[in-house]
C-alpha positions as CSV (number, residue, x, y, z in Angstrom):
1,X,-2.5,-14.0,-19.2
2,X,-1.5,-15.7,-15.6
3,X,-1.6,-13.8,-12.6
4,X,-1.4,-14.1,-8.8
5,X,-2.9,-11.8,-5.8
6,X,-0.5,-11.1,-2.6
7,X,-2.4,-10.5,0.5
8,X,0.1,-7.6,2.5
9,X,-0.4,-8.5,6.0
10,X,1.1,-8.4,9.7
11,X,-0.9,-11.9,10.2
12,X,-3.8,-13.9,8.8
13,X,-6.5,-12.5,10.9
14,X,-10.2,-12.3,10.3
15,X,-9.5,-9.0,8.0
16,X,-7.3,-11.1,5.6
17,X,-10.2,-14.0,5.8
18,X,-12.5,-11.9,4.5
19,X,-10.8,-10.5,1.7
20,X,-9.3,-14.0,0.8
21,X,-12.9,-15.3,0.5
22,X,-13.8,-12.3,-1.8
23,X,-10.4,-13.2,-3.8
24,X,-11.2,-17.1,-4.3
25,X,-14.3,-15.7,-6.2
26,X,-11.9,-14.6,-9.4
27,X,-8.4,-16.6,-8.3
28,X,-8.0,-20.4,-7.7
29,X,-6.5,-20.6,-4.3
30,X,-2.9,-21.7,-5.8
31,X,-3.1,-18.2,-6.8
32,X,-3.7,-16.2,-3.5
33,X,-0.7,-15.8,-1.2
34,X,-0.6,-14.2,2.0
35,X,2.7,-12.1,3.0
36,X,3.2,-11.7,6.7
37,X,5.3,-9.4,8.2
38,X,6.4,-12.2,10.5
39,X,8.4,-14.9,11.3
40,X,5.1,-16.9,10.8
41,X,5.1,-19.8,7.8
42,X,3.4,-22.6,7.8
43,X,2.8,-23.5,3.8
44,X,3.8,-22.1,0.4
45,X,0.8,-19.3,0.5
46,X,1.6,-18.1,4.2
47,X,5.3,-16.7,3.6
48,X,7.4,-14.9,6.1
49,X,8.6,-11.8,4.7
50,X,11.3,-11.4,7.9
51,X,12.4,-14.7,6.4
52,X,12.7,-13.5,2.9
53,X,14.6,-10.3,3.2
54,X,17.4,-11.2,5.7
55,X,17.4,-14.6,2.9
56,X,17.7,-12.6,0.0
57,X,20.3,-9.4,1.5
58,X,17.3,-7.1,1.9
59,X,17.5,-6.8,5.8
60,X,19.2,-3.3,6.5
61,X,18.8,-1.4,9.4
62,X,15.7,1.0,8.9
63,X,12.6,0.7,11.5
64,X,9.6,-0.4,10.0
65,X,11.1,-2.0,7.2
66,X,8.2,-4.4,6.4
67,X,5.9,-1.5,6.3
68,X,8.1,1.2,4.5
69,X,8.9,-1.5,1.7
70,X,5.3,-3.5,0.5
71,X,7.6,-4.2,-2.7
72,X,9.3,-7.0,-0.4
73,X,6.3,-8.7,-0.3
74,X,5.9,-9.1,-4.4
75,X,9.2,-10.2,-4.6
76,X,8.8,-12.9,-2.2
77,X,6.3,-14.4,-4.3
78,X,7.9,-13.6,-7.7
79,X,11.1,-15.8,-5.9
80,X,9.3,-18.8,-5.3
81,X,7.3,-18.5,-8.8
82,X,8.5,-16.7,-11.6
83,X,5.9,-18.1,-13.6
84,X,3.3,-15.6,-13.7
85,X,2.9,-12.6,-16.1
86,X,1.5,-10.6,-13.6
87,X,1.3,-9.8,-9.7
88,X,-1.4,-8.1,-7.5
89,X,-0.6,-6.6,-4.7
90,X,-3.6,-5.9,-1.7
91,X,-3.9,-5.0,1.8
92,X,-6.6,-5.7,4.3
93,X,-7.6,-2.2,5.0
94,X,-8.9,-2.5,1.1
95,X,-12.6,-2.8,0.7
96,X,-13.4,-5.0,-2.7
97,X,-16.7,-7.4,-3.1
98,X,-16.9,-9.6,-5.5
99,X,-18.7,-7.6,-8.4
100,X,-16.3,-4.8,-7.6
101,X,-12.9,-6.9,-8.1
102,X,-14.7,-8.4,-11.2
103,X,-14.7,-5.1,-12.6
104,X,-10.9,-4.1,-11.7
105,X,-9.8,-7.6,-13.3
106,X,-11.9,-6.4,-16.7
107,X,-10.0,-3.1,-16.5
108,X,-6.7,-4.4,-15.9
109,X,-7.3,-7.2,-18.9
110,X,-7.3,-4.5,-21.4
111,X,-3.5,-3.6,-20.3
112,X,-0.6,-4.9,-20.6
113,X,1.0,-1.8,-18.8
114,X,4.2,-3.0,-15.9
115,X,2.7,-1.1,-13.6
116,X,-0.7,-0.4,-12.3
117,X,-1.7,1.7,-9.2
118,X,-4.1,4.3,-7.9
119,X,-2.6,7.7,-8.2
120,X,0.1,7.6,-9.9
121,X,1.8,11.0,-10.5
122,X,5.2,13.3,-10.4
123,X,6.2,14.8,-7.4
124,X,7.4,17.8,-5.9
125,X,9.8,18.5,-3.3
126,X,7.3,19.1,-0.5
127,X,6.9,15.3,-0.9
128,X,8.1,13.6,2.1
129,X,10.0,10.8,0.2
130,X,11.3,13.5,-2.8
131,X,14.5,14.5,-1.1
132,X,15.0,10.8,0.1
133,X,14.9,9.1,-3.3
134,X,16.6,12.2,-5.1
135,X,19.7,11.8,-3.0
136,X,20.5,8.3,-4.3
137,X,19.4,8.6,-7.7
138,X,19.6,12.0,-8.4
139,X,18.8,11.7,-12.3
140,X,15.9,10.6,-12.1
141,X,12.3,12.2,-12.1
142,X,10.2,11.3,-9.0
143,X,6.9,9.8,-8.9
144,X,4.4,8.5,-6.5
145,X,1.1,6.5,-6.3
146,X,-1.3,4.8,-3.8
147,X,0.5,1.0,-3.0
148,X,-2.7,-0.5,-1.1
149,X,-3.7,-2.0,-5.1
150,X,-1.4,-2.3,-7.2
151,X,-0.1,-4.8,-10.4
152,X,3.1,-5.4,-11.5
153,X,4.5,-7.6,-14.6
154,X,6.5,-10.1,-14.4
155,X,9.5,-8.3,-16.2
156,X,8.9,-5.0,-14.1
157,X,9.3,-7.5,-10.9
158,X,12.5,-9.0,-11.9
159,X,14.0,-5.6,-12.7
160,X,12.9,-4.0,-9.4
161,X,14.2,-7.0,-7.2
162,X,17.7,-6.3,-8.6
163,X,17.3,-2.8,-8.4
164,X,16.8,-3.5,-4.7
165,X,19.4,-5.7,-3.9
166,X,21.5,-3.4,-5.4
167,X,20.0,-0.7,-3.5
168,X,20.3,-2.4,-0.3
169,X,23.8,-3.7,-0.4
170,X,24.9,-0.4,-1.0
171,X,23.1,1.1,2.1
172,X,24.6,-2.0,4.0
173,X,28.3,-0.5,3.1
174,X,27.4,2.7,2.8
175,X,26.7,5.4,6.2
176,X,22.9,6.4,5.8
177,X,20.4,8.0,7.7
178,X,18.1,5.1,8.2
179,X,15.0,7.5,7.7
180,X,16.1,8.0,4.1
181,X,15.8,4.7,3.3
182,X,13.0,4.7,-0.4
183,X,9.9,3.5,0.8
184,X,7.5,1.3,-2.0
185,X,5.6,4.2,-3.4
186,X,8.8,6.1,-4.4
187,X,11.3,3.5,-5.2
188,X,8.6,1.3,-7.7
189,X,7.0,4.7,-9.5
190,X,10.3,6.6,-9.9
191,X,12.6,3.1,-10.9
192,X,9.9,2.1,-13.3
193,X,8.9,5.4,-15.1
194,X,12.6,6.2,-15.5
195,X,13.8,3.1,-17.0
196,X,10.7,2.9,-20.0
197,X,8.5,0.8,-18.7
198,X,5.2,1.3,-19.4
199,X,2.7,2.6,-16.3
200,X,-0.9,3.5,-15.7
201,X,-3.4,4.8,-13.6
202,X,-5.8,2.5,-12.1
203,X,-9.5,4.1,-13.0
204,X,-12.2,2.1,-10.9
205,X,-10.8,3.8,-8.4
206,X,-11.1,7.1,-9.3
207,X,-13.9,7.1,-6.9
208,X,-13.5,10.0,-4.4
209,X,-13.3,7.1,-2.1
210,X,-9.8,5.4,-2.4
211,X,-7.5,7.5,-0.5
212,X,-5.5,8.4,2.7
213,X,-9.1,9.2,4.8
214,X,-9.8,6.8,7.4
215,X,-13.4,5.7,6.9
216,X,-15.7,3.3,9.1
217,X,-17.0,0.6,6.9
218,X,-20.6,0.7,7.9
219,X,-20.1,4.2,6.1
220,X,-19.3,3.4,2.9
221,X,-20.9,2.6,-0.5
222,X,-20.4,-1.6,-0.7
223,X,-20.5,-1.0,-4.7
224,X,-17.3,0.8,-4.9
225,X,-13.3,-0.2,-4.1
226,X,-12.3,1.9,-1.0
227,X,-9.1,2.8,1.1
228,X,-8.9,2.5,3.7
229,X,-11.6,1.1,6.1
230,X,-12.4,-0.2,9.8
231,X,-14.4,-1.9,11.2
232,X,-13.6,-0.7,14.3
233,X,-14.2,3.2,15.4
234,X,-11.3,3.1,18.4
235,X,-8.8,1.8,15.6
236,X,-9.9,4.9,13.5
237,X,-9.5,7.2,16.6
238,X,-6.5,5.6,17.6
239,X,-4.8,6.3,14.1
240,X,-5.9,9.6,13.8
241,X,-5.1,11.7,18.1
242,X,-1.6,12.5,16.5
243,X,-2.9,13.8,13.0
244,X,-5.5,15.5,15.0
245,X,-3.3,17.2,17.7
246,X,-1.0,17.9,15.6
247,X,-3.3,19.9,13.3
248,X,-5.2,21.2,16.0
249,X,-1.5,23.1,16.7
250,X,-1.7,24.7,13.1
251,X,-5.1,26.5,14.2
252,X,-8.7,26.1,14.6
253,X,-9.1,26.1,10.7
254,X,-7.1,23.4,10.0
255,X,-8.4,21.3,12.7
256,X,-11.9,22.4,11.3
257,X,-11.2,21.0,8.1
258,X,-9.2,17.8,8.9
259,X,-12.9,16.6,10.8
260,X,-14.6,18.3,7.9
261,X,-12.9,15.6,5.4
262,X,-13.2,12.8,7.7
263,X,-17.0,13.3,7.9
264,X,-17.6,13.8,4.5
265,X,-15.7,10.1,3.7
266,X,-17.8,8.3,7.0
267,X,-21.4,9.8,5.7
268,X,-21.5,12.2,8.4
269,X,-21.6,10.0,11.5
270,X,-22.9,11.1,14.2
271,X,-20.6,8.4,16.6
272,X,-17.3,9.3,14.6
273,X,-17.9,13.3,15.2
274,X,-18.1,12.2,19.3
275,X,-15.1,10.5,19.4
276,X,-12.7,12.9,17.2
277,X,-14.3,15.8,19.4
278,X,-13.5,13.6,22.4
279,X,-10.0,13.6,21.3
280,X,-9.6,17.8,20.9
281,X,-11.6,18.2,24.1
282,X,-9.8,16.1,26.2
283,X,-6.4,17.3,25.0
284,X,-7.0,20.9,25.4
């Protein structure tokens, strides 16, 4: 079984170096690509993905395409080598050591399932993308999971790079609301559970640690695979003022419980508590 990792990146910074190194302990380096959501390429494992899609028809006109769409960045591997019978996909806001990615690579050996993710599930309308997908295909059952870590195969690639293409020369002749445009999540799940392929649940990280909680990574345990982490508290602060204003609008409860969650994931730190109480304070 051959297989390749994709780094998901804006730009090879000192996040990316660090998980590359923890990479090169289970892939040879032909093996590890980095994906940049730049014009930015300087050899055959730095690619530009702004290259790729306008290259390959997949350029339409939604904002943030390159972070809406992380399935861009497996097909711009899969283009330039079809070879492999299965892709990883990772981003740099994934924590994994070395004894921890050992252990996902013995899980995933034991399947040969096209698709591989952390929370993968049916939706319901209140689902943000739900109404979005079900508008173009509206036969279809929706589904969701976690795209941070994820494994495609090869045949699952080559079907959703069509389905794609198709997708977006239709929305290039078509008159869309650019927010409706599928993101990853909705467009791989739903495409591949609807046309029999076969999909599974990740379990190493059925941790209560791999999620949508921002969490400091002096605060978490180094044994496990967690999403997603920084290693910087104003990045974690300056991601959440929105989430936290806006829930703070909701009602004291709601606010109490958003900080409550965020807590519980960062250990209960003492310097994390300041700054989000910083943030309701200041915006009273």
């Amino acid at each position: 079984m051959t297989q390749c990792v994709i780094i998901r990146c804006k730009s090879v910074g000192s996040d990316e170096q660090t998980l590359y190194s923890t990479l090169q302990t289970a892939f040879p380096d032909n093996d590890i690509y980095f994906s940049c959501d730049s014009d930015f390429e300087n050899t055959q494992r730095v690619l530009s993905l702004k290259r790729f899609i306008k290259q390959e028809g997949l350029d339409v006109e939604v904002p943030t395409l390159g972070w809406r769409c992380g399935d861009h960045n497996l097909y711009s591997v899969y283009n330039l080598n079809k070879d492999y019978d299965f892709y990883w996909l990772i981003e740099p806001d994934v924590f994994i050591q070395k004894q921890s990615l050992e252990r996902l690579l013995e899980e995933a050996s034991s399947t040969h399932s096209d698709l591989l993710l952390h929370g993968l599930s049916k939706q319901t309308p209140s689902w943000s993308w739900y109404t979005r997908y079900q508008i173009l295909y509206p036969e279809h059952t929706i589904f969701g999971g976690l795209f941070s870590l994820i494994r495609l195969s090869n045949s699952a690639l080559s079907f959703l790079f069509d389905e794609r293409k198709k997708l977006a020369k239709k929305w290039k002749s078509g008159s869309f609301e650019p927010a409706n445009y599928p993101n990853d999540e909705v467009f791989v799940c739903s495409m591949l559970m609807n046309n029999q392929f076969s999909c599974s649940e990740l379990q190493i990280t059925q941790n209560g640690y791999f999620n949508l909680i921002r969490k400091h990574i002096t605060n978490i345990p180094k044994d496990l695979i967690v999403h997603p982490i920084y290693s910087d508290y104003a990045r974690i602060i300056e991601k959440e003022r929105f989430d936290l204003l806006a829930t703070k609008k909701v009602g004291a409860g709601a606010l109490a419980t958003r900080i409550a969650k965020l807590l519980e994931q960062n250990n209960y730190d003492k310097v994390l508590l300041e700054n989000l109480l910083d943030v309701v304070i200041t915006n009273n």
